[in-house]
C-alpha positions as CSV (number, residue, x, y, z in Angstrom):
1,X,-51.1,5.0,11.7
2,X,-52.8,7.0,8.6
3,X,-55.0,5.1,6.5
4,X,-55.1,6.6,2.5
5,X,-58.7,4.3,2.4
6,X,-60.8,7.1,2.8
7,X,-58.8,9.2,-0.1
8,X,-60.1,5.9,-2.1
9,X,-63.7,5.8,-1.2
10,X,-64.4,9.6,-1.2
11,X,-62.3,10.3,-4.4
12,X,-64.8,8.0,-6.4
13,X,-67.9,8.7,-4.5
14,X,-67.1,12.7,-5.5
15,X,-66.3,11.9,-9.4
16,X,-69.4,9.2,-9.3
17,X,-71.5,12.5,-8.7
18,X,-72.1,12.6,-5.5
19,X,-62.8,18.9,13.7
20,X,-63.7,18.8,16.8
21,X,-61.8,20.8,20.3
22,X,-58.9,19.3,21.7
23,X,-58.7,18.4,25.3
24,X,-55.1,18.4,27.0
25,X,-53.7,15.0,27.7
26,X,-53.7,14.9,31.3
27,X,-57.1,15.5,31.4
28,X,-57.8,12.5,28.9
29,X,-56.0,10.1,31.2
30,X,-57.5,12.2,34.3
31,X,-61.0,11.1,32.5
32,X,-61.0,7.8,31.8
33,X,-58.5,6.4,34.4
34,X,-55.5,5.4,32.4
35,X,-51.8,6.2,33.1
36,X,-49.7,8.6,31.2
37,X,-47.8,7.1,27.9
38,X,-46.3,4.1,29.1
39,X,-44.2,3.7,25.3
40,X,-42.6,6.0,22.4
41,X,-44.3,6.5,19.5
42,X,-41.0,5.0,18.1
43,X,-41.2,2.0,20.3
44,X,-44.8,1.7,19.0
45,X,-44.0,2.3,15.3
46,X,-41.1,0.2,15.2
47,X,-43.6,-3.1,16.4
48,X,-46.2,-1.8,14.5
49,X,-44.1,-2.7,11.6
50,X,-43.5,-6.4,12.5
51,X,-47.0,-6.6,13.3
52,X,-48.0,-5.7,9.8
53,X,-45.1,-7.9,8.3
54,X,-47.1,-10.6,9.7
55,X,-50.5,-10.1,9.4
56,X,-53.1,-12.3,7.4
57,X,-56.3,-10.8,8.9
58,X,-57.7,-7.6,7.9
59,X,-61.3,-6.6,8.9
60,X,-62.9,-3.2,8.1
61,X,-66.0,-1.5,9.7
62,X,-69.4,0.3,7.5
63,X,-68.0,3.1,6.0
64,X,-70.1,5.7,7.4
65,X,-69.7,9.2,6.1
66,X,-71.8,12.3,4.5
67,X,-71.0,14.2,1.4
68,X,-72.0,18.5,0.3
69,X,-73.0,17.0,-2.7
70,X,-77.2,16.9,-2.4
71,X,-77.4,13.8,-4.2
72,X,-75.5,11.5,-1.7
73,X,-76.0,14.0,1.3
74,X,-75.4,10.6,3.6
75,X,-73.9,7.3,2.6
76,X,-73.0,3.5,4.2
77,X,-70.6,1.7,2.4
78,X,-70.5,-2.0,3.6
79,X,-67.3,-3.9,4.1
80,X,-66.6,-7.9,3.4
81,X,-63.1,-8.7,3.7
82,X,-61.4,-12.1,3.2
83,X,-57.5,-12.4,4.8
84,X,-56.1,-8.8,4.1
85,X,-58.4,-7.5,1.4
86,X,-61.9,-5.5,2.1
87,X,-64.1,-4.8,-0.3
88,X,-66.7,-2.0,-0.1
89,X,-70.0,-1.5,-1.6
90,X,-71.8,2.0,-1.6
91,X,-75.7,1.0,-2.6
92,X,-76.7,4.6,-4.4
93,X,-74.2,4.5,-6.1
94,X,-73.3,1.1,-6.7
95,X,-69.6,1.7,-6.3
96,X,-67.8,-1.1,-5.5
97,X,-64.0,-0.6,-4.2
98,X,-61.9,-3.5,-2.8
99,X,-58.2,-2.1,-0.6
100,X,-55.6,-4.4,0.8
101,X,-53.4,-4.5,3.6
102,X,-50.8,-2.4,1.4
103,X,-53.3,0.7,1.2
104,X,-52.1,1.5,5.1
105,X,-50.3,4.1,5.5
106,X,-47.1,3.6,8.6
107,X,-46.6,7.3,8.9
108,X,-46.5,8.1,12.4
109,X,-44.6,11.1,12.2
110,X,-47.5,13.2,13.0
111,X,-48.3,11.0,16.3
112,X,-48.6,11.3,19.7
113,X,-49.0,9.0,22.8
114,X,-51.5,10.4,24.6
115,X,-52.6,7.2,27.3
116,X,-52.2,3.8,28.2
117,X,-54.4,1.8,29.7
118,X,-54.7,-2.0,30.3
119,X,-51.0,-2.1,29.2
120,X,-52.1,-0.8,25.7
121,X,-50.7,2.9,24.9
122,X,-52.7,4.7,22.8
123,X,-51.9,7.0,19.5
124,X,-53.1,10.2,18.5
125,X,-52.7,11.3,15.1
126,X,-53.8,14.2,13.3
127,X,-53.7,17.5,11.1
128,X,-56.2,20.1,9.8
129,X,-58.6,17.8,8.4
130,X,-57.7,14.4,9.7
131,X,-57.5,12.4,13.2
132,X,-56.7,9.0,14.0
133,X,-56.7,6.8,16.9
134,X,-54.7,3.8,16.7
135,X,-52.8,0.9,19.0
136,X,-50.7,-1.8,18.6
137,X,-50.0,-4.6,20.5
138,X,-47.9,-7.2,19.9
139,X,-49.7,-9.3,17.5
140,X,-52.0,-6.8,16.5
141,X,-53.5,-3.7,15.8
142,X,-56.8,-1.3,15.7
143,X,-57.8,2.1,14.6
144,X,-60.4,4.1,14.3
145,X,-60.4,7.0,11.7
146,X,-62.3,10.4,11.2
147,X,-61.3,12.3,8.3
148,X,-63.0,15.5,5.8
149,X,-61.8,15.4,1.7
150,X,-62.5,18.0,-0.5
151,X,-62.2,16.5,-3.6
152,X,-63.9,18.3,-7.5
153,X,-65.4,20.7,-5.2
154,X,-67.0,18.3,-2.8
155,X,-66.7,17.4,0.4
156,X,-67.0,14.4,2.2
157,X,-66.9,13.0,5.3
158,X,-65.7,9.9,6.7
159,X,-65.7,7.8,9.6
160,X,-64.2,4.0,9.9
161,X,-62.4,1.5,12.1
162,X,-59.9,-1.0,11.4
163,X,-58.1,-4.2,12.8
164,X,-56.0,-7.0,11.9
165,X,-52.8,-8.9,12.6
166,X,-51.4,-12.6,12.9
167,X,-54.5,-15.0,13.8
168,X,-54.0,-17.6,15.8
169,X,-55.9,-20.3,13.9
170,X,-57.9,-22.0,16.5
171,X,-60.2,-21.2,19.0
172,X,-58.9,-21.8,22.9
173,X,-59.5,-25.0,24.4
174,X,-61.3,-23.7,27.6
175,X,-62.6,-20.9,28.7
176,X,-60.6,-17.4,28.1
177,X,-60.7,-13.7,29.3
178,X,-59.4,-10.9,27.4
179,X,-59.2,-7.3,28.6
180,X,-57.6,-4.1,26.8
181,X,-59.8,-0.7,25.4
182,X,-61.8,0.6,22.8
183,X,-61.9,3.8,20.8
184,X,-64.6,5.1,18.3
185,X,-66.6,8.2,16.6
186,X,-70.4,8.5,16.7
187,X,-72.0,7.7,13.1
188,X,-73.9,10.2,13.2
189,X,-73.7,14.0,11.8
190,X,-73.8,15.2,15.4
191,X,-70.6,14.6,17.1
192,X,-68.7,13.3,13.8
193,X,-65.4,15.2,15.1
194,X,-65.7,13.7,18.3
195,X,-63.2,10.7,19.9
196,X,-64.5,7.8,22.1
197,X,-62.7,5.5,24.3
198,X,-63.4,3.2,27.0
199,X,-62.9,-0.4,28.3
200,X,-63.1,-3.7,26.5
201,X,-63.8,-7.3,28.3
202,X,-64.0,-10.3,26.2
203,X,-64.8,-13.8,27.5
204,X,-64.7,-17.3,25.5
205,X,-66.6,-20.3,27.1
206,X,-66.6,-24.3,26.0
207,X,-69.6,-23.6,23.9
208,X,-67.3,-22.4,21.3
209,X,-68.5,-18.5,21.7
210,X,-67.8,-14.8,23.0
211,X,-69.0,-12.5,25.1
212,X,-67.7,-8.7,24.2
213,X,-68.4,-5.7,26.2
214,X,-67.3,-2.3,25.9
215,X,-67.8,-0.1,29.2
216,X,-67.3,3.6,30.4
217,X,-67.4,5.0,27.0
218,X,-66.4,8.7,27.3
219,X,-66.2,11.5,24.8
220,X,-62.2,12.4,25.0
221,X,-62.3,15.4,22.4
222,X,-64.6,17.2,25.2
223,X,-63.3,15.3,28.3
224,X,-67.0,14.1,29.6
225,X,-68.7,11.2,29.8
226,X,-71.2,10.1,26.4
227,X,-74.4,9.5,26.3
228,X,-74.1,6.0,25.4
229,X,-72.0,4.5,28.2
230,X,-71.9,0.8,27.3
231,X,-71.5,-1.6,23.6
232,X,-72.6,-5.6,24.4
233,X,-72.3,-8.6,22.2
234,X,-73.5,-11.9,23.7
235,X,-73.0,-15.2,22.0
236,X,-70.3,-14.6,19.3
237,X,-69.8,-17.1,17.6
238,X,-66.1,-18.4,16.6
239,X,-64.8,-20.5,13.6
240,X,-62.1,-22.8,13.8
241,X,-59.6,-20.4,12.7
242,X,-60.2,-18.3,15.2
243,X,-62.4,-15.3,13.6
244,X,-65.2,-14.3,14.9
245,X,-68.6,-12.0,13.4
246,X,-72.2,-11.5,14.2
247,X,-75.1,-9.0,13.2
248,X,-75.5,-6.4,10.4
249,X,-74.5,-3.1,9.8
250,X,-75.4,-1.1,12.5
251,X,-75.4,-3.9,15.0
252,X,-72.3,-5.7,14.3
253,X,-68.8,-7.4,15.2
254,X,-65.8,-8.6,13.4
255,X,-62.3,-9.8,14.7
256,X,-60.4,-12.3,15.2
257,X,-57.7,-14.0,18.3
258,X,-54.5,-13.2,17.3
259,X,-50.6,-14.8,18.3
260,X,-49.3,-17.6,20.2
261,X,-51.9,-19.0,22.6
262,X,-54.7,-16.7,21.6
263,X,-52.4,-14.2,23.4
264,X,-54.8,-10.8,21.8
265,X,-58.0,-10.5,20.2
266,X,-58.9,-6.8,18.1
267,X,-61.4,-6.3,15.9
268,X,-64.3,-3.5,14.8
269,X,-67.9,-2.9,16.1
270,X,-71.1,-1.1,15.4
271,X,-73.7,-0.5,17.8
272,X,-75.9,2.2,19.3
273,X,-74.8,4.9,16.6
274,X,-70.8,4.1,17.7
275,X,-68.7,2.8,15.2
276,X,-65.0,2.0,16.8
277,X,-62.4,-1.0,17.1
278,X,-60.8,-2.5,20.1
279,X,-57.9,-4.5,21.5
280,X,-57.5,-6.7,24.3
281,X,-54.9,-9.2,26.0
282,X,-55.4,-12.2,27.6
């Protein structure tokens, strides 16, 4: 899954004036304890499909990303999105740019499975200036994206996560445990290029709130474990439609419980200079 969001954002941030080793795929699942593709990309990308058919949640991470243009050498675009539209505002610049569920991109031709773990089979997609980590479920979906433009003569950087799919529209009646995986970049300079995954555990209690946490977080574009090996959220609250967000940027979480009986929840995250997106299954 390709997202054309960042040709949106860094196209006007350019005109408004302003990749990383590979490591084989054995050794990924070798590294992080997950099984060999367990799906097709086909398989995937034929659900995928029906899962966007169906959504009516769409929630976006910060835009983080750095541009050669010395008067926006770094730049944070914030996201507020409502159903399947985002809008983001850049601060220096003022730019403000809303994208819709129809600005994603399907091509998958340039895909590969490379794990699956916690019965959720992970996609790797990428080219010369461009890599993508994606996965879909079956009610929803979550990405997380790294990509360099050169657009007017400048060049820009971007990193972002997505998620979304068909909320459930209520919150469970008891308590609830979800587990599935997480990938993300560093927001930093350092380490832009590089992929992180790891494990994702989310829990609902009677007070009406979640507990996220994301665990053995490992750098997969150099096959060793990062310096930051754990992402926790305590006391999320969630609406009666079943969405769910707390903190600012930096420090944040947004997603929602998606299908039949609260069957998934995905969503996006910041914290501790990671910016990624996860999935999980009840």
């Amino acid at each position: 899954m390709i997202t054309r969001l960042t040709f949106v954002l860094a196209t006007a941030l350019a005109l408004a004036g302003c990749g990383g080793g590979s490591t084989p795929a054995n050794d990924v699942q070798t590294g992080t304890g997950s099984q060999p593709p367990q799906e097709s990309v086909a398989d995937i990308s034929a659900r995928l499909a029906g899962i966007i058919s169906r959504t009516d949640s769409l929630v976006v991470s910060t835009w983080y990303g750095e541009s050669s243009n010395s008067a926006f050498p770094t730049f944070r675009a914030r996201s507020s999105c409502s159903g399947t539209t985002c809008t983001f505002l850049e601060e220096q610049s003022g730019l403000s740019i809303s994208v819709s569920l129809d600005d994603l991109d399907l091509d998958t031709s340039r895909s590969n499975a490379i794990l699956t773990k916690h019965g959720i089979t992970v996609l790797d997609t990428r080219d010369s200036t461009n890599r993508n980590l994606a996965a879909a479920m079956n009610h929803s979906a979550f990405s997380i994206l790294s990509n360099r433009d050169v657009l007017e003569g400048t060049t820009v950087w971007n990193r972002l996560s997505t998620a979304g799919g068909d909320l459930t529209r209520s919150r469970p009646s008891g308590t609830a445990t979800w587990t599935g995986l997480m990938v993300g970049v560093p927001t930093g300079i350092a380490g832009r290029t590089d992929f992180l995954q790891g494990d994702a555990a989310l829990t609902y209690d009677f007070a009406g709130s979640l507990d996220a946490s994301f665990t053995g977080i490992r750098n997969i574009t150099r096959n060793r474990a990062y310096s930051v090996t754990s992402v926790r959220f305590n006391d999320i609250p969630v609406s009666s439609n079943g969405t769910f967000q707390v903190g600012l940027t930096g420090n944040h979480i947004q997603g929602g419980l998606y299908g039949p009986g609260h069957a998934e929840t995905a969503g996006v995250f910041e914290q501790k200079g990671i910016v990624g997106s996860f999935g999980a299954k009840r």
